[in-house]
N, C-alpha and C positions, 0 to 999 in steps of 0.2 A: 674509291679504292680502300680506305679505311674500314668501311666497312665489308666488303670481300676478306679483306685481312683478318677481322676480327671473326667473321664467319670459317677464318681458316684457323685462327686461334682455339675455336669453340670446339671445330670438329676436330683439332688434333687430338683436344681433350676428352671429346667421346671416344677416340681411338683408344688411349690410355685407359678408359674405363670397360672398353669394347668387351674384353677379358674376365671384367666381373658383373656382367651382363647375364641374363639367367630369362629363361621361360619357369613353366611349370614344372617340377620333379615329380618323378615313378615314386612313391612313398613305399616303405615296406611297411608303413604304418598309418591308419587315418588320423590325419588333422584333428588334434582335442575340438569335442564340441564347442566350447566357451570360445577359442581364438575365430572357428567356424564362423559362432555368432557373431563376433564383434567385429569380423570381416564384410559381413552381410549387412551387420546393422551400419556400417559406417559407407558401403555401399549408394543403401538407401538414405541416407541424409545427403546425397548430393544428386545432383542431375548430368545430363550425357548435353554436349552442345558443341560440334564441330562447326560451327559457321566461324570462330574467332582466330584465324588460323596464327600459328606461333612458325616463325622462318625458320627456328632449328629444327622442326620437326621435320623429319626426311618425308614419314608416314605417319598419320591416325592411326588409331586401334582401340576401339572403344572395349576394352578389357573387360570391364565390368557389368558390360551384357552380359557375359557367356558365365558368370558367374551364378554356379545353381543349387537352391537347398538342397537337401539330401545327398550330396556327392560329397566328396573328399577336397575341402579346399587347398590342398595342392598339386590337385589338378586343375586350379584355376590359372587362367592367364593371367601371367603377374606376379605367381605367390611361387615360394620356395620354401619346402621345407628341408628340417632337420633329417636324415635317411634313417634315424631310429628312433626319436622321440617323435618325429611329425611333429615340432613344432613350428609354426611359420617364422622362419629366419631371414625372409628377402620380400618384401613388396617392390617393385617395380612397374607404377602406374604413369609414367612417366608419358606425356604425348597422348594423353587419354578421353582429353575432350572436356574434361570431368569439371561441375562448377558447381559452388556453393562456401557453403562458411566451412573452418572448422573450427571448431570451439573448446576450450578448454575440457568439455566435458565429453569428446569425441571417444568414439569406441576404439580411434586407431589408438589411443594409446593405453589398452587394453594388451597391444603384442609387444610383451615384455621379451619377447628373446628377439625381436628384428638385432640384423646385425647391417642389413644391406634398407637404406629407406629410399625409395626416387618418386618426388611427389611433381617433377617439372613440367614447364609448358603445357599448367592447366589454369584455371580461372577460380583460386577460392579470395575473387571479391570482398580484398581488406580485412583479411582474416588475420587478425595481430597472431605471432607468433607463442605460440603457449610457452609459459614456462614447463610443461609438461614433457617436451622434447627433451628435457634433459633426464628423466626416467627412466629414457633410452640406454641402460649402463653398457649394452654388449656393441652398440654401434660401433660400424666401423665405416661406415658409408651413407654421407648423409646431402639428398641434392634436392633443393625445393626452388630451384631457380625458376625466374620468369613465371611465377604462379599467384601472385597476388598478394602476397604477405606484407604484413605494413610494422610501424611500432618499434617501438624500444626492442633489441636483443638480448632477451634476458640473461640474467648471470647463469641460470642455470645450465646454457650450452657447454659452461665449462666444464660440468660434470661431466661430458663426453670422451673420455681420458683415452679413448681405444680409438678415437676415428684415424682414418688414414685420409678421408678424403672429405670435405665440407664445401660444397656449394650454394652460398646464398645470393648469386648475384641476379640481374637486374629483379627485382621486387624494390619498386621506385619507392615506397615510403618505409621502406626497413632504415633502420639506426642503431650505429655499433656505438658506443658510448666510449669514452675516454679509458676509462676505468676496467668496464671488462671485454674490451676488446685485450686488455694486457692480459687479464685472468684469463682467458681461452687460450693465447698463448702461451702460460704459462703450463696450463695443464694438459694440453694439446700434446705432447712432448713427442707422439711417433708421427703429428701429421705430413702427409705429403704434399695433398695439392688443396688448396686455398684460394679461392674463384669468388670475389666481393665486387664485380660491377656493380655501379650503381647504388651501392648503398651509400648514408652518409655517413662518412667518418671523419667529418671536420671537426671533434673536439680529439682523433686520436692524435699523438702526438709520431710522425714519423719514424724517432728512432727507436717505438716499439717494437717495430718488427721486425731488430735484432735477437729478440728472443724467443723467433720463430723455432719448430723441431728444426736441429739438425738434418734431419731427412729432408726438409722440405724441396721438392721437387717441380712441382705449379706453382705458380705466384699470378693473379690477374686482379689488377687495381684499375679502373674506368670509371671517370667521372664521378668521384671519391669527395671532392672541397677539401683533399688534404691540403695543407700548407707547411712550407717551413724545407729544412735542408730534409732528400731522403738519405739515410746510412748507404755510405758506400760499401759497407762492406758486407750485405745484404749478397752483392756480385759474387761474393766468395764462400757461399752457400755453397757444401762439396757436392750435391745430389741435383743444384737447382739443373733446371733441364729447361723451361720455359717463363718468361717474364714478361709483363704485360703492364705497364703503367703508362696511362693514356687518360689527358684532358683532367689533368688535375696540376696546383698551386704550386710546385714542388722546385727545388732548384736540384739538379743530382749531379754527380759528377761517377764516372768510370775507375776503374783501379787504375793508378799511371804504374803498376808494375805487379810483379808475381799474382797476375790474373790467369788463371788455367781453371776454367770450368767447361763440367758437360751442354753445357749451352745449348739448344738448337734454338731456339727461337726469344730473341731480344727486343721486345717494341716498347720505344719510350717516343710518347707522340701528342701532341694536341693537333684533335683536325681542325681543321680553318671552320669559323662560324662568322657569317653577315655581322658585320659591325662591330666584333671582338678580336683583337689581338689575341697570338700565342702568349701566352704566359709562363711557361715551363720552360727552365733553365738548364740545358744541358751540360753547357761550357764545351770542349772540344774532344776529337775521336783521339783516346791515346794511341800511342802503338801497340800497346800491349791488348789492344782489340784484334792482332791479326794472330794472339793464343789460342782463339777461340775457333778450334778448327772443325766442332761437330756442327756449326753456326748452319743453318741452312735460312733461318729468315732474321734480318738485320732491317728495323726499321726506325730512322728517329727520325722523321719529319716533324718538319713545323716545332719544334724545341730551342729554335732559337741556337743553333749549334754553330759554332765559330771554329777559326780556325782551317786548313787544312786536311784534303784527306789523306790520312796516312800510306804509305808505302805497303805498309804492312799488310793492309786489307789483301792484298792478292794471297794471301795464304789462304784467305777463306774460298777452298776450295769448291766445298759442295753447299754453297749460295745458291738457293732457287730465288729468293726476293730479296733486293738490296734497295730500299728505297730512301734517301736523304736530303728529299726533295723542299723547296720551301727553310731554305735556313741562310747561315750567314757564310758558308763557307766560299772562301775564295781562294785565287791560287792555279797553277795547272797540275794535273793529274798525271801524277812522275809516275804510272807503272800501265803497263795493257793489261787488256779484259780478255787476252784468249784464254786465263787459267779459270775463267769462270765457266764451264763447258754445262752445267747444269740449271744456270741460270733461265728463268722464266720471265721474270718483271726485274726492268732496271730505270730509276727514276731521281736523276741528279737535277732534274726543273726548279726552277725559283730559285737561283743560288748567282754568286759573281765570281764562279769557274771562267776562266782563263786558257788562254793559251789553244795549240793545237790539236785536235782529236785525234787520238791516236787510232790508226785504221787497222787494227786486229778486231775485229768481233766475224769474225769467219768460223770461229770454234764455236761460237754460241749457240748452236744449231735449235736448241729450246726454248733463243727468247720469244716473248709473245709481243711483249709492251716495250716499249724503249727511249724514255723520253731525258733530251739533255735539253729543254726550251727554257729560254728566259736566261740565262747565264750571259757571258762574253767570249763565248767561243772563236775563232779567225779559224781562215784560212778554209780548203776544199773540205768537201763532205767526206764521210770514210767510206768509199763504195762497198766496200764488206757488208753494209750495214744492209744492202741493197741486195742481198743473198743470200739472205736467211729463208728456210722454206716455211719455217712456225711463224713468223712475226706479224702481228694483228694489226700493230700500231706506232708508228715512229714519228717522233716529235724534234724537230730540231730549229723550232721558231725561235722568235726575235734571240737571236744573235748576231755576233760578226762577218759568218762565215761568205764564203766569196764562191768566185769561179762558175762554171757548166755546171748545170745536170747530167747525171748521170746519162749519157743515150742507150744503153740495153743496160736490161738486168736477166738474172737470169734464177730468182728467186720470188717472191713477193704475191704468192698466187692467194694468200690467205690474210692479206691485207688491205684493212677495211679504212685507216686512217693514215693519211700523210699530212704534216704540219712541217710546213717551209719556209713561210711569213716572214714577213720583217725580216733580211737578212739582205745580202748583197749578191743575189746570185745573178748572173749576168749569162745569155746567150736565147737561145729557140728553147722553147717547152719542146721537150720530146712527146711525141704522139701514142707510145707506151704508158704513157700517165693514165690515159683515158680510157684504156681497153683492159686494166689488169680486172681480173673476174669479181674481184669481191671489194675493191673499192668504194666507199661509200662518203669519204670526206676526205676531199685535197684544199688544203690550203700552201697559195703562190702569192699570195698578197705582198705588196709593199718591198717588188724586189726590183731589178733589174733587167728584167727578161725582155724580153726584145724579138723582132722576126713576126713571123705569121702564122699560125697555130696550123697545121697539114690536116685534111680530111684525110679520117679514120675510118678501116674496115670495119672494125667491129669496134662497141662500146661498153663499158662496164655499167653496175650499177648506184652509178654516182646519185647522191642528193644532196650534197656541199661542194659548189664551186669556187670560189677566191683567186679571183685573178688582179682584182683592183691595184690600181697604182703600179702598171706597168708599160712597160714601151712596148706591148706587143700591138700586132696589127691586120690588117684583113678583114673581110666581111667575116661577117657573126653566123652566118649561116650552117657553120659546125656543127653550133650546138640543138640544133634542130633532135637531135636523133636523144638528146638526155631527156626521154620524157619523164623522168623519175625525179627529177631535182626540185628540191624544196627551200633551197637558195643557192643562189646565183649572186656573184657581184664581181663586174665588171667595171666600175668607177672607175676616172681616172686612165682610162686606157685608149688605145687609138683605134678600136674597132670601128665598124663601119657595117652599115647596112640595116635589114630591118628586122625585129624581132616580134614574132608573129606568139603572142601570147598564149592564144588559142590553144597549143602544145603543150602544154604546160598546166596541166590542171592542177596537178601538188603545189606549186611555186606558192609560198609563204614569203620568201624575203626575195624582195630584185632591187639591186641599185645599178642604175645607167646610167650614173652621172658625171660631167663631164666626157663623156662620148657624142661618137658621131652616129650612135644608132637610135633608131627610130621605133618605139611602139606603134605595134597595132592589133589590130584581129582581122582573119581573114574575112572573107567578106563574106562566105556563107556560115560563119558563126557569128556575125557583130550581132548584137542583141541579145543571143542566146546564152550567153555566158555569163551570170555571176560573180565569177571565183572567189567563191567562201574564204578559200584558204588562205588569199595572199592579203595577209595583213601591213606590209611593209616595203612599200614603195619609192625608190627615192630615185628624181627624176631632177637634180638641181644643176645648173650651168649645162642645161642640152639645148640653148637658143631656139628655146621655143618661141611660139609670138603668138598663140591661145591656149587657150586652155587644153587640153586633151580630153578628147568626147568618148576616150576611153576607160576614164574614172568613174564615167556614173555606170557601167557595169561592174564596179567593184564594189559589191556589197559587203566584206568581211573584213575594208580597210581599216585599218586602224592608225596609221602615220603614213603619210601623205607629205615631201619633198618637194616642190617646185621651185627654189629658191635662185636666183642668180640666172634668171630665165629674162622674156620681155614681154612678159603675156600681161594686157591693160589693163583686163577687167576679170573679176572672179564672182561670179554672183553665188546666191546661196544653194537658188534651184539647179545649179551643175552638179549636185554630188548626188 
């Protein structure tokens, strides 16, 4: 998800720039020969090479084909000029495929009047950053993101006193230096938007960037090794519109009062990484977060965020992403979610929420995602939830919640995931689970469920079943008709009868443990069958008393369960 988010962060930000975006201009005058040249010659010092593909690019355009001696280079793709000088004012090679070095002694910085420069999402291959960018004196737009830049950033970027916009980010070995990252700041004084993923600025000290331009409008800080408190009062930037500080050392706290900014989008987040804790210290949601009424994306996952959610949030009317998922907040949730009508993704998972759900989300007719799993939830499900026509994916595992299933719904045609697990739900699986169209993963694990699953008319396109650890019952022969499932687990349950593997060529994961059903293959396939796919087997407390002559057809197993069985002997040549 973090990353979808940060791909919605990037492209708000091409939106923003959408405006000063530019093909080639009708000249009333040709392009001086000399910028011509240093056009062509700069050109040719690099090579064309789309095999390396870059995710922000929507589209290729190799630009610098169509570029041709003897003609007016601004009529090139790319170039912009001046409408009475013809001099080149705008390169825009951005997405161009383009690889090689550029070197201090490059012809691009021959075009002394660029005001517009976009060199991103191309390949120049550990090209330290010249100090020669700061020659640039008419810049006003400067974006070399994800293009291969490495090195110290030199002082001379501060010369750049007119940009409005600077983009340096992911270029994995660029370095902003203690010292002039302050001097860019200071001389920066009209900048708006300020885009540093990725770089390192672990000697900058936080509360520099108090002395960001008043205008500032962009802020995106990502995996930075900043450390130390950030300045709270960064939030009360009058112009800020978009903030992005994510996966960096930071402890930050919110305004607890006279907070009123244009805000739309808030992300302070460490995502979850294999065998590293969150680090980022949020402290708690004040009230004076529900000021924040142009807010459309609200995300501070994984921040270690305590406390309670405020009451206030329901003011944040036009919320499309609210996600607060993975933190410390506990407590019930003293307000509904009908006044979120615009909402798309809601994500309060991994948290020690409380209490009852409240059953308004009938107004949310937007959502897509919706997960409240992992909390302490009680009490029945919020059938609302069950009537959404957008929603892709509802999440309401391990909690407390109790009571029936839903038996009709009368929405859910565009939902691919249900997660139910671990809770206490108690009666008959309705037979509507199995047949909704676009179904793709139901988890019922570890409930209460009970009765005998009904043959069904028609079947969705399930490949995750979870029914383990239930009092349900009946022969197994239902599931004959999911030939699409690529795991199955029925452990734990009172089914009966045989299960005819054969049908099942996808199946990757099956556990039948603790049941009363029986593997087999039928009998005009025994031998003929392989199954590559199914790596994961678990067949333990089914009283067996040999071995099953069905494993040495399993050539792609990988773990193998027989445990708590009464089979005597295992020799080597059964596998």
């Amino acid at each position: 998800m973090i990353e979808l988010l940060h791909l919605y962060f990037v492209l708000c930000f091409l939106q923003i720039l959408s405006t000063l975006s530019f093909n080639s201009s009708a000249p009333t005058q040709l392009c001086p020969r000399h910028q011509s040249l240093a056009l062509t010659q700069f050109k040719n010092s690099l090579s064309i090479d789309c095999s390396a593909s870059k995710y922000s690019c929507l589209e290729y355009r190799k630009k610098t084909i169509q570029w041709k001696e003897g003609t007016s280079c601004c009529l090139w793709d790319g170039v912009k000029c001046e409408s009475k000088t013809g001099n080149v004012i705008g390169l825009d090679l951005s997405c161009s495929c383009l690889r090689g070095i550029i070197p201090s002694n490059s012809t691009l910085f021959h075009l002394h009047h660029l005001q517009h420069l976009n060199l991103a999402y191309n390949g120049f291959g550990s090209s330290q950053l010249s100090l020669r960018f700061g020659q640039f004196s008419n810049l006003t737009h400067l974006n070399i993101s994800d293009s291969g830049f490495t090195g110290i950033i030199p002082l001379q970027i501060s010369h750049l006193s007119k940009l409005l916009s600077l983009d340096l980010s992911d270029n994995f070995g660029l370095t902003f230096e203690g010292h002039v990252f302050e001097k860019v700041l200071g001389n920066l004084t009209q900048l708006q938007h300020l885009l540093l993923d990725e770089v390192d600025m672990s000697s900058v000290v936080p509360a520099s960037f108090l002395n960001m331009s008043s205008y500032i409008m962009t802020l995106s800080l990502d995996s930075n090794e900043l450390q130390g408190r950030f300045p709270v009062d960064v939030f009360r930037f009058p112009y800020l519109r978009d903030f992005m500080l994510l996966d960096n050392d930071v402890e930050i706290n919110f305004p607890m009062s006279n907070w009123s900014s244009p805000l739309r989008s808030l992300i302070v987040s460490t995502p979850p990484r294999p065998y590293v804790d969150s680090f980022m210290m949020l402290g708690e949601l004040p009230d004076s977060i529900g000021n924040l009424r142009s807010l459309e994306v609200l995300d501070v996952s994984s921040s270690n965020l305590e406390g309670s959610i405020p009451a206030s949030l329901v003011n944040l009317t036009r919320l499309n992403f609210l996600d607060l998922h993975h933190n410390l907040i506990h407590g019930p949730i003293l307000f509904s979610f009908s006044n979120f009508k615009q909402l798309n993704s809601l994500d309060l998972s991994d948290n020690n929420l409380a209490g009852q759900i409240s059953d308004s989300f009938e107004n949310l007719t937007e959502l897509i995602d919706f997960s409240l799993g992992n909390n302490q939830f009680s009490g029945p499900l919020p059938l609302s939830a069950f009537n959404l026509a957008q929603i892709e994916s509802l999440d309401f595992s391990e909690n407390k919640l109790e009571g029936p299933l839903p038996t009709h719904v009368s929405g859910l045609s565009r939902l691919r995931g249900l997660h139910l697990n671990s809770n206490f739900f108690s009666g008959k699986i309705p037979s509507w689970l199995f047949s909704l169209p676009s179904l793709v993963q139901l988890g019922l694990s570890d409930n209460k469920l009970a009765g005998s699953i009904k043959q069904f008319d028609s079947v969705g396109p399930l490949e995750g079943v979870y029914l383990g650890n239930n009092e349900i019952n009946g022969p197994i022969s239902s599931f004959s008709k999911f030939v699409n499932l690529s795991y199955l687990d029925l452990s734990s349950t009172k089914l009966n009868g045989i299960f005819d593997l054969s049908k099942f060529s996808k199946l990757r994961f099956l556990s039948l443990s603790n049941t009363a059903v029986v593997l087999s293959l039928s009998t005009r396939n025994n031998g003929n069958y392989s199954f590559p796919n199914l790596h994961f087997l678990y067949l333990s407390s089914c009283k067996l008393t040999e071995f099953p002559d069905i494993v040495r057809n399993l050539q792609g197993l990988s773990e193998l369960d027989l445990s708590y069985n009464r089979i005597r002997m295992i020799e080597a040549d059964m596998f």
